[in-house]
C-alpha positions as CSV (number, residue, x, y, z in Angstrom):
1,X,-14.2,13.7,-10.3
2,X,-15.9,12.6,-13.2
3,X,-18.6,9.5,-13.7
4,X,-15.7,6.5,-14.6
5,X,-13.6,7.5,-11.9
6,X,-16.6,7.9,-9.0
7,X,-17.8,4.2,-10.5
8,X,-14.1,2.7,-10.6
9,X,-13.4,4.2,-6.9
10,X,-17.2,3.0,-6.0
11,X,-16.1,-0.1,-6.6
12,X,-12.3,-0.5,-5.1
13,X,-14.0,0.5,-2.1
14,X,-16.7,-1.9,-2.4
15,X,-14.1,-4.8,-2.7
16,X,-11.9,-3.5,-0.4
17,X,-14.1,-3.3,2.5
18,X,-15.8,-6.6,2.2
19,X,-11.9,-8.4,1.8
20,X,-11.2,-5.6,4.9
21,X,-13.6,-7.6,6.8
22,X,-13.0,-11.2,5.8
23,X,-9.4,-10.9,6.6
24,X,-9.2,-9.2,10.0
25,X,-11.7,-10.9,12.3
26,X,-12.2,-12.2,14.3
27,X,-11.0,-9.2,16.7
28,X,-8.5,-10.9,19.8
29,X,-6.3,-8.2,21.9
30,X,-2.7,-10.0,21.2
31,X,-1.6,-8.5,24.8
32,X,-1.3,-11.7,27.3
33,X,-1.6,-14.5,24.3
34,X,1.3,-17.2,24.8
35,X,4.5,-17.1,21.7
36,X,2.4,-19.6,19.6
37,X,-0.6,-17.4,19.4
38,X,1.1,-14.2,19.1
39,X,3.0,-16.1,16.2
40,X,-0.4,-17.0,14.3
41,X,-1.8,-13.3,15.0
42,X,1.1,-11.9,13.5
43,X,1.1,-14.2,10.6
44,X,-3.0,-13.4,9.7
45,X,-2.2,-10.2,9.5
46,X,0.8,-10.5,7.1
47,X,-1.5,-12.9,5.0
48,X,-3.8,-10.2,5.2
49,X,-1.2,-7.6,4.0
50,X,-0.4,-9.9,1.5
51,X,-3.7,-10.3,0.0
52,X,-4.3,-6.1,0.2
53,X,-1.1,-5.6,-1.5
54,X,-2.1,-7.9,-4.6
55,X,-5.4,-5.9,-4.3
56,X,-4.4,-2.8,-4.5
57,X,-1.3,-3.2,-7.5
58,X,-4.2,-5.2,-9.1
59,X,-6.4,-2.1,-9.0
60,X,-4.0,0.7,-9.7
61,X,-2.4,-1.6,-13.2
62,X,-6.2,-2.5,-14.3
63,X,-7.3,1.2,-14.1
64,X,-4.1,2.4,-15.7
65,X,-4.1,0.5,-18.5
66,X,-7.9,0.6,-18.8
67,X,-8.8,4.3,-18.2
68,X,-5.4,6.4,-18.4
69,X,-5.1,7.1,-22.2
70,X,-3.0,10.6,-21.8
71,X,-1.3,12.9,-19.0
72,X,-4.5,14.9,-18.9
73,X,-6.6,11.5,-17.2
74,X,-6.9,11.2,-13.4
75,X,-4.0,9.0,-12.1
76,X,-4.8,5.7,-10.5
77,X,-3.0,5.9,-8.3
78,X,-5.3,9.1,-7.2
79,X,-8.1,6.7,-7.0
80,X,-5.8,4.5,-4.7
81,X,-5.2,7.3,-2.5
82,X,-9.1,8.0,-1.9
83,X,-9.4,4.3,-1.1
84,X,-5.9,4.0,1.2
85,X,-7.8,7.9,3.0
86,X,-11.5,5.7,3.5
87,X,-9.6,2.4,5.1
88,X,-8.1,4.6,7.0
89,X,-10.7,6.9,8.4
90,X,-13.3,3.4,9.1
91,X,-9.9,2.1,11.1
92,X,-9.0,-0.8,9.1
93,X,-5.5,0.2,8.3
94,X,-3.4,2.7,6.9
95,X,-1.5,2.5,3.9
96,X,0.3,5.0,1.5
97,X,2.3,5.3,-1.1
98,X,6.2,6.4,-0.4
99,X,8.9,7.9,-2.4
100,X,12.3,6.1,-3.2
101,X,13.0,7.5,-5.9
102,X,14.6,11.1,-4.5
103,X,12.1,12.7,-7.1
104,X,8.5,12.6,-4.9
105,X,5.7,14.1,-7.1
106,X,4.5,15.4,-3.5
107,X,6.6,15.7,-0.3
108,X,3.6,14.2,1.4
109,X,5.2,11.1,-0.2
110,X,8.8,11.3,1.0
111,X,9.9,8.5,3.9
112,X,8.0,10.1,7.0
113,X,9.7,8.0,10.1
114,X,12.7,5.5,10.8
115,X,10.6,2.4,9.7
116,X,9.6,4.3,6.2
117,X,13.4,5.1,5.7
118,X,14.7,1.5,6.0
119,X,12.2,0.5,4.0
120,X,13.6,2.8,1.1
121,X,17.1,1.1,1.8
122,X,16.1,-2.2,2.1
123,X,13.8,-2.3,-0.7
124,X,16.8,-0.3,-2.9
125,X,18.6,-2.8,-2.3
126,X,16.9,-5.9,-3.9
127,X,14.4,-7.4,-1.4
128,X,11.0,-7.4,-2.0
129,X,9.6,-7.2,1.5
130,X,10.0,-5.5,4.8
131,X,8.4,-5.9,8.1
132,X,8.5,-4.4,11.7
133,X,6.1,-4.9,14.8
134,X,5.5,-2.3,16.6
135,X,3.3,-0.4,18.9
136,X,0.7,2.4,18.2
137,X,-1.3,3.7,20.5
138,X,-0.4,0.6,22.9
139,X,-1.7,-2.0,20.0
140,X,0.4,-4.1,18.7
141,X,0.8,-3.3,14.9
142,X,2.1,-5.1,11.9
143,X,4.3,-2.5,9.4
144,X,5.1,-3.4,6.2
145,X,6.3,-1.8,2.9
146,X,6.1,-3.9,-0.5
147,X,8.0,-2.4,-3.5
148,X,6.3,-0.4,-6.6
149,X,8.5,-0.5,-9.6
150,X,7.5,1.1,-12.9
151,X,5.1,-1.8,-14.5
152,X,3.8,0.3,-17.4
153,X,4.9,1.9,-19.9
154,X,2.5,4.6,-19.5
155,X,3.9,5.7,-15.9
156,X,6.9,7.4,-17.9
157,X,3.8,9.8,-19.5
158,X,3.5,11.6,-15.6
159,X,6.8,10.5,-14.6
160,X,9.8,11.1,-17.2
161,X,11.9,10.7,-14.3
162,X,11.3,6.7,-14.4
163,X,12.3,6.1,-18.0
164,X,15.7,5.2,-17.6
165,X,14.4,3.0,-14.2
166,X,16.0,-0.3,-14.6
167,X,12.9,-3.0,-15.3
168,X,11.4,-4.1,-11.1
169,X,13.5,-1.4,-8.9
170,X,11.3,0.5,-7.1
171,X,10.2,3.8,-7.4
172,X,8.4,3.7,-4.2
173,X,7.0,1.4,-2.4
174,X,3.6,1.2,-0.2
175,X,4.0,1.1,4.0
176,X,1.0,-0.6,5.5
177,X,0.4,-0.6,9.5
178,X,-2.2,-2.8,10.1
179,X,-3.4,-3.8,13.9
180,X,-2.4,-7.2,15.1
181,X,-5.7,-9.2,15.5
């Protein structure tokens, strides 16, 4: 990894963890709250979802068009991945970037579970949000997938696939499962 890209990732992580811990705490266990309050924990967290969603699509675009001149240039989206792999590992959340396409660059990408796959169809098919809560590890969770539709015209330089992509249909989409606080 050369200088630019430890500096630009030095920095996504930077502003990711300090908006990480803005937007989830304070720390309540949802388990035993009354509908109202379950309601309003459930909705901080899709604010917070919200507001990493912008963050990241923010990051990936500015890096792209700022740093990614040719195909030989690290990806932003690989910088995106190192960030999604450190929120993860601290606990904050997990996120990652999912095929719906048919044409992953990496099977790692491909819809991994039922939630993942009704994503893909729902997002397919024209909306531009999807939610489930669910349970891991006995915590209540808040899942999400947002859309990622080709943006640049610079994506088509990795991905020829996407040229003929008609303008916003995804390509993929990023699934978030974030704890209910």
């Amino acid at each position: 990894m050369n200088f630019q890209t430890r500096s630009i990732l030095t920095a996504c992580l930077i502003c990711l963890s300090i908006a990480g811990a803005m937007t989830l705490l304070p720390s309540n266990d949802v388990h035993g709250q009354n509908k109202a309050e379950n309601d309003a924990a459930v909705e901080r967290t899709r604010q917070s979802i919200k507001m990493l969603d912008d963050l990241y699509k923010t990051a990936v675009v500015g890096i792209t068009e700022t740093y990614v001149k040719d195909a030989g240039d690290t990806p932003a989206i690989k910088v995106a991945g190192a960030v999604f792999d450190v929120m993860k590992k601290k606990g904050w959340h997990e996120v990652r970037l999912v095929d719906a396409s048919g044409q992953p660059v990496e099977e790692k990408n491909l819809p991994k579970d039922d939630f993942e796959k009704s994503a893909k169809k729902t997002l397919l098919g024209g909306k531009d949000y999807y939610e489930q809560v669910t349970q891991v590890d006995g915590k209540p969770h808040l899942r999400v997938a947002t859309p990622v539709p080709v943006v640049l015209k610079k994506c088509v330089m990795c991905h020829e696939n996407y040229k003929d992509v008609k303008p916003g249909v995804p390509i993929g989409f990023l699934s978030y499962t974030v704890p209910i606080k």
